[in-house]
N, C-alpha and C positions, 0 to 999 in steps of 0.2 A: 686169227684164231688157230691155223695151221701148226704155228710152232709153238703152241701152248698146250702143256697139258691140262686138262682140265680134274676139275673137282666139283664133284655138284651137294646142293643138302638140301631137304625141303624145311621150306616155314611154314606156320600157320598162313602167310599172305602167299607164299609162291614158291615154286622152285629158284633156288638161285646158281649161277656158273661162276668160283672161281678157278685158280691156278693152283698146281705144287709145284713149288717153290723149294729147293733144297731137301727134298721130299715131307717137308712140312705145305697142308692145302692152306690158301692161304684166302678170306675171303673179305672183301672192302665195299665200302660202301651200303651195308644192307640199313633200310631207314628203320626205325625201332617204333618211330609214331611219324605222324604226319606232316608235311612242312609246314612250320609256324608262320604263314604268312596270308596276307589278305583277314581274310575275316578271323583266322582262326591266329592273329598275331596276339600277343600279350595274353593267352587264354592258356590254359594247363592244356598239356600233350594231349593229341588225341591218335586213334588207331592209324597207322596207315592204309592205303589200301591194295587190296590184295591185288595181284597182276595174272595175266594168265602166260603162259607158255612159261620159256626161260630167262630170268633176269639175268644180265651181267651183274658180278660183285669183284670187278679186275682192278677198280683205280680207286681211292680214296675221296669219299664223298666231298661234297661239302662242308666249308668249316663255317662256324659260325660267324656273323661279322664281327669286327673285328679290327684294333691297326696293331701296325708292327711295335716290340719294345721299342721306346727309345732309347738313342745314343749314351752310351756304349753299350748298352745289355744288347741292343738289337742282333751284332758280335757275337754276343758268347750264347745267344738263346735264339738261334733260329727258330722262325716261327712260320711254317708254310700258308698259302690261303690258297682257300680251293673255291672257287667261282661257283653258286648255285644257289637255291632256294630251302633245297632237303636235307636241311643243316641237322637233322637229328637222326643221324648214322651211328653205324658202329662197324668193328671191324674183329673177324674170327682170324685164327689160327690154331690151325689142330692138326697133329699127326695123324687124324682119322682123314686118309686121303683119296677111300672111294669106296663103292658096294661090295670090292675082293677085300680090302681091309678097312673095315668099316671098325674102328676101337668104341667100344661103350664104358659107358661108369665112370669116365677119368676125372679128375680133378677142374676147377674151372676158376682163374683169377680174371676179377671184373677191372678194369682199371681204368679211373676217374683223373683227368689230368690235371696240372695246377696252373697257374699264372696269374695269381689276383682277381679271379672270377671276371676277366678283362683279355687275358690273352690263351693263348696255350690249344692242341687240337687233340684229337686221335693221331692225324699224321705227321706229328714230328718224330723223326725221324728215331730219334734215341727210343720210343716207344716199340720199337720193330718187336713181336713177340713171337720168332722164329727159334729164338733160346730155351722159350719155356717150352714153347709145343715140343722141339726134340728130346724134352727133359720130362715129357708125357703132362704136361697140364693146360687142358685149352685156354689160351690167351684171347679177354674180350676187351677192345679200347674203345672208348665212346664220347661223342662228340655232346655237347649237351651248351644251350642258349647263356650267352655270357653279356656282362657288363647291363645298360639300362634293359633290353631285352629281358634278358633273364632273373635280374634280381634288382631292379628299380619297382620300388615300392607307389603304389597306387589306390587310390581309393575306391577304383574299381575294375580289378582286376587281380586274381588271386596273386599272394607273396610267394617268393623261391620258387620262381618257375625251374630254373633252372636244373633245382633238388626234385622237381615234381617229374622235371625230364631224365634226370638220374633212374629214380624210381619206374619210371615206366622203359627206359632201359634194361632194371633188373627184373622186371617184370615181363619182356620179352625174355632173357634167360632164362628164366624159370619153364616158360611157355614153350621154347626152342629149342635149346641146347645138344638136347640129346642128340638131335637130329645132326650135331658136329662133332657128336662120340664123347660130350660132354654127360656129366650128373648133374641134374638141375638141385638135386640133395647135398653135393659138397665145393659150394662158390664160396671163395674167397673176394671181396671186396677190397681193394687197393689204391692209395692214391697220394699224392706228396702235393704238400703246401695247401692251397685252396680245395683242392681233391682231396687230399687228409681234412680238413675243417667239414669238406661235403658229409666225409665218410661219419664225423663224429656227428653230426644231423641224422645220417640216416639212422645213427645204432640207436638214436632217442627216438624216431617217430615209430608208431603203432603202426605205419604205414610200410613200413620196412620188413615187419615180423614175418620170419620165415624164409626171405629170401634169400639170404647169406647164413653163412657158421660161424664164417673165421671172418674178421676184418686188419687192414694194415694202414697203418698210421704213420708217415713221413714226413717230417718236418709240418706238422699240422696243428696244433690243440683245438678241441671242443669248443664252439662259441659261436654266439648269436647275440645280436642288439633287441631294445625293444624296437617296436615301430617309432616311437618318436624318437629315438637316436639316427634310427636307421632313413628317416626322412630325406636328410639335409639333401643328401646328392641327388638325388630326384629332383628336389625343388629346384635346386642352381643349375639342372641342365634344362629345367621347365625357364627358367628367366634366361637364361642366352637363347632359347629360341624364341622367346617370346608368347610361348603356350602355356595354358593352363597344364599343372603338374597331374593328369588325367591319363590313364591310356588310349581313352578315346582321340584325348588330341595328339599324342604320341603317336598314336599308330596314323595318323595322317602326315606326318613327318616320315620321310623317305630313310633309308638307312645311311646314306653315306653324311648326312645332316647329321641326323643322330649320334654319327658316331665322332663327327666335329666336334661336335660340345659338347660330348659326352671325355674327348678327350680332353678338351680346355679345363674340365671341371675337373679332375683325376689327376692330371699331370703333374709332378715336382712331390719331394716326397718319399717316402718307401713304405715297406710293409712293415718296418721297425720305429720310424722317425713320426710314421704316421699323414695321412692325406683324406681328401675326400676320395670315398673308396664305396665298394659295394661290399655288402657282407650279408649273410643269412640273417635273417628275421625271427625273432620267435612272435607267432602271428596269430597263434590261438588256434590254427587248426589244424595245419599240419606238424608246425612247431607246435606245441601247447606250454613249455619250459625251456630252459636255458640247456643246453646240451651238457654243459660239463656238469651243471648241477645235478642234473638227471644220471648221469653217468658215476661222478663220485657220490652219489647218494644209494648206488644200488639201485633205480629203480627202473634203470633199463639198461640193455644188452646184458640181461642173465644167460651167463651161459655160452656166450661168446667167447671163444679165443680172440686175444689181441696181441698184436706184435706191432711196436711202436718206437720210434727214438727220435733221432737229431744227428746235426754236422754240428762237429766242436765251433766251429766256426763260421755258424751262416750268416750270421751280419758282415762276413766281407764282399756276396755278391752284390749288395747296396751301398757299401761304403767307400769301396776301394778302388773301382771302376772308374768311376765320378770323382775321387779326392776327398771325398767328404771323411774318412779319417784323419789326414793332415790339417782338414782345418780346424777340427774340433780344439778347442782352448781348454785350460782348466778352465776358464771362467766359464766357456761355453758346455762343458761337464758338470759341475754344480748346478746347473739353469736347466739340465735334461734328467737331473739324480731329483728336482724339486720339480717336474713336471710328471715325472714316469711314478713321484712318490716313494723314491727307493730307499728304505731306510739307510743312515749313515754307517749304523753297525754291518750293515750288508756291503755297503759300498767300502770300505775300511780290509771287508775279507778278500775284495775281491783285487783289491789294492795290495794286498800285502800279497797275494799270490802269484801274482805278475809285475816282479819291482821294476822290469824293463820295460813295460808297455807302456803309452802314447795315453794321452786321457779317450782318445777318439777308439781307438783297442779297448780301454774299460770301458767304455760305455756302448762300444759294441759285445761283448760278453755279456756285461749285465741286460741289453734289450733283449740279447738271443736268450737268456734264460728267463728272464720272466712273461717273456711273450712265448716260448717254445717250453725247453727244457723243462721249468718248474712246473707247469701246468700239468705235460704229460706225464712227472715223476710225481704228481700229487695224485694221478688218477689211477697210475699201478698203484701207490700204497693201500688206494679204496677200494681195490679189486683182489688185495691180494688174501684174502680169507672168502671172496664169493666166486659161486660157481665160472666155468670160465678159465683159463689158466692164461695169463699176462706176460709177453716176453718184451723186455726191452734193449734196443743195440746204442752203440753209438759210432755215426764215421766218422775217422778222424787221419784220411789220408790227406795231406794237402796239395793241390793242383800248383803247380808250376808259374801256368798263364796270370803273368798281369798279380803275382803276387795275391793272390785266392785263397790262396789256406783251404782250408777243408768247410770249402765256402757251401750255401743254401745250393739245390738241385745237382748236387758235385757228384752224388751218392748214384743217380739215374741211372747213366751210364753201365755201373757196375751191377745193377738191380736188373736191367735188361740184358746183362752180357752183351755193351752191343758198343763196348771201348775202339773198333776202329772204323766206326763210321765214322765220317771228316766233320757232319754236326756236332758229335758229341765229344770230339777233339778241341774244338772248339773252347771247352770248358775245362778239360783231362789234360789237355797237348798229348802228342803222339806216342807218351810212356809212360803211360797206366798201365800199373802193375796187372797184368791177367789173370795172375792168383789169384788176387785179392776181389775180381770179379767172380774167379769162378767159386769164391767160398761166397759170398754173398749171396749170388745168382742163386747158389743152392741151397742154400738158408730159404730162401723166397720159395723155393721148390720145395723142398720138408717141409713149410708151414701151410703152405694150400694145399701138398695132399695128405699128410700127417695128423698137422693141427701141432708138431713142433719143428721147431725152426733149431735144435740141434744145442740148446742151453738153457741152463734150468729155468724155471719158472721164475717171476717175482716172487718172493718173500724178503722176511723181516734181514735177511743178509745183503737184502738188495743186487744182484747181479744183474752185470751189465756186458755185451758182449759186445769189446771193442773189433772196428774191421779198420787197420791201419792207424798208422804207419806201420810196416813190417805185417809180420804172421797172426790174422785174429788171437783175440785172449780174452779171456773172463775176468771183468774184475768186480770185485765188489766195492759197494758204495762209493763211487768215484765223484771228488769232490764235495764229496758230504756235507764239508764243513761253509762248502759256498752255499748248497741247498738249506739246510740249517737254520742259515741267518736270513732268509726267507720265511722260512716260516717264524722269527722268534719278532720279524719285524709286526 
């Protein structure tokens, strides 16, 4: 502890000790609820408990279980695992770095990370949120129960744990914050992929209200199964273990078992092509509807700022790693245009807009917009007369490495300021534009303490604020005429 400076903050459970760090305090590991294990395994979060003296908050909790991508993502998406039971941590950063300069009221982004509800932690690394705290907004990254743990459906045992651990996440902010120079009144909610999908859950539940303003939406759209869709994956890791599909018998099953078959069941596949996968539930209680519907219909998040978009090109970090573009046939393009149900008029637009591309390129454009794009560009058009004001970006720098384009998670890096870490090179290579982070990064900082991110709102002109190739720019209705034929299908 000698050559550390310290930083300290009180919580409701205890006082905790971390470091400043670049003179940002920097604080890891603090538990937000209880460890989910033993009796209180597959049950919604509960309190942690409170400690007395000084806790350490120096190293980076525990992550939830978990295995690594597999080959080739493993590569370009490091994913750390931190050994322990007290998987439901989080982690501060604030320029308020002690009782001589103690900052209050600043801004506060909560951020939920992605990986298929199967991988991803607080401590990877691209995550550092030493960017924002210098840029005066305290950065909270939170670790929350993934794969059958967290959102394996059960007959007895509440649905979307995982979302219930979010929630009581943002419900220690609420409770805490201040105490890190934070505004428990002006949090931002934040998340990309799976973490953007959590986020469009939380803006529909009743259970949310209150706790955020502003939310941010990254490569994510709103969506939930019913229970009987949402079954299947639960059952098929109940039959390779041989256990009834119960949490009671689950939780008599060890984790590294668990997460055996949990892999076997999951594996091959993408978040475009489609797999058995875990996905939020609408479950009648905490869900009561379908997020998007709730969402384009007005009947939740009045009043929220949203800031939301997409990579021109996220189907290349599942297509092109693996070869699955080269192998795609036209025969095998017709057979996924009659699976995905895409009308022919749409597929004909998307055809005549790219005469050089590969049938494996259109049908990776058309997956990334009707699973991405189109969804989030149907839920600004429903927001853009209610309260609330809706901004949406798009990135479209393309990565180097392995022929990426301006592939799914490319955006992170620049979102965090944090292009020369050697993880996040990994996906960038070693010459990412800095601009183009540092207009991003700050986009992200205008809209958690603002509430604008530095370009008009949605309306009927539709604007969109491209970041790359070259110098951000405004364009309006870009590609219209592919979105269009979407909806005329």
């Amino acid at each position: 502890m000698s050559d550390i400076v310290e930083a300290r903050a009180r919580t409701v459970q205890g006082t905790v000790r971390g470091a400043v760090e670049r003179g940002v305090a920097v604080f890891r590991g603090i538990p937000y609820a209880a460890a989910p294990v033993g009796a209180r395994r597959f049950r919604a979060p509960e309190p942690p408990e409170p400690w007395e003296g000084v806790r350490d908050a120096l190293a980076f909790g525990p992550t939830a279980p978990k295995r690594p991508y597999a080959p080739p993502l493993d590569r370009l998406l490091p994913d750390p695992a931190v050994e322990g039971e007290e998987w439901l941590n989080l982690n501060v950063w604030t320029p308020s770095t002690g009782e001589a300069e103690r900052a209050e009221g600043l801004p506060v982004l909560v951020w939920i990370h992605g990986g298929s509800l199967l991988h991803g932690s607080s401590a990877v690394p691209v995550y550092d949120g030493s960017a924002f705290a210098r840029d005066g907004v305290v950065l909270v990254s939170v670790n929350y129960r993934l794969g059958v743990e967290g959102f394996g459906l059960f007959p007895d045992a509440p649905a979307n744990r995982g979302l219930l651990d979010q929630l009581a996440a943002l419900e220690w902010v609420r409770d805490n914050i201040a105490g890190f120079g934070g505004d428990p009144d002006r949090v931002t909610v934040a998340g990309e992929s799976a973490g953007a999908v959590s986020i469009g859950a939380l803006l529909a539940t009743d259970r949310a209200a209150g706790l955020f303003r502003r939310a941010v939406l990254q490569s994510g759209a709103p969506a939930a199964l019913t229970p009987d869709a949402a079954r299947g994956t639960t059952e098929l890791i109940a039959q390779r273990l041989g256990v009834p599909a119960t949490a009671a018998a689950f939780a008599a099953v060890g984790p590294e078992a668990l997460l055996t078959a949990q892999t076997e069941v999951t594996s091959g596949g993408n978040p475009l092509t489609g797999r058995n996968s875990f996905q939020l539930v609408v479950d009648g209680d905490l869900l009561d509807r379908d997020p998007a519907e709730a969402l384009r219909t007005g009947s939740a998040a009045a009043g929220i700022d949203l800031l939301m978009g997409t990579n021109t090109e996220e189907y290349r970090l599942w297509f092109v790693p693996g070869g699955l573009t080269e192998r795609i046939s036209r025969l095998k393009l017709r057979l996924a245009l009659l699976k995905f149900k895409v009308p022919n008029a749409t597929a004909r637009v998307y055809r005549a807009n790219r005469p050089d591309a590969t049938p494996g390129e259109i049908l990776g454009a058309l997956a990334t917009d009707l699973l991405l794009r189109v969804p989030l560009n149907r839920l600004a058009d429903a927001r853009a007369d209610a309260p609330g004001s809706t901004y949406v970006y798009e990135f479209g720098w393309p990565s180097p490495v392995q022929r990426l384009g301006a592939c799914h998670a490319l955006e992170l890096g620049f979102v965090f300021d944090t292009l020369t870490h050697p993880d996040t090179m990994a996906l960038t290579g070693p010459d990412a534009p800095q601009e183009l982070a540092d207009a991003m990064h700050q986009a992200w900082v205008e809209f958690a303490t603002t509430g604008d991110p530095g370009w008009p709102s949605w309306d009927a002109s539709r604007p969109v604020q491209f970041f790359g190739p070259g110098a951000p720019a405004l364009v309006l209705a870009p590609r219209d005429d592919e979105l269009r034929s979407w909806h005329r299908g």
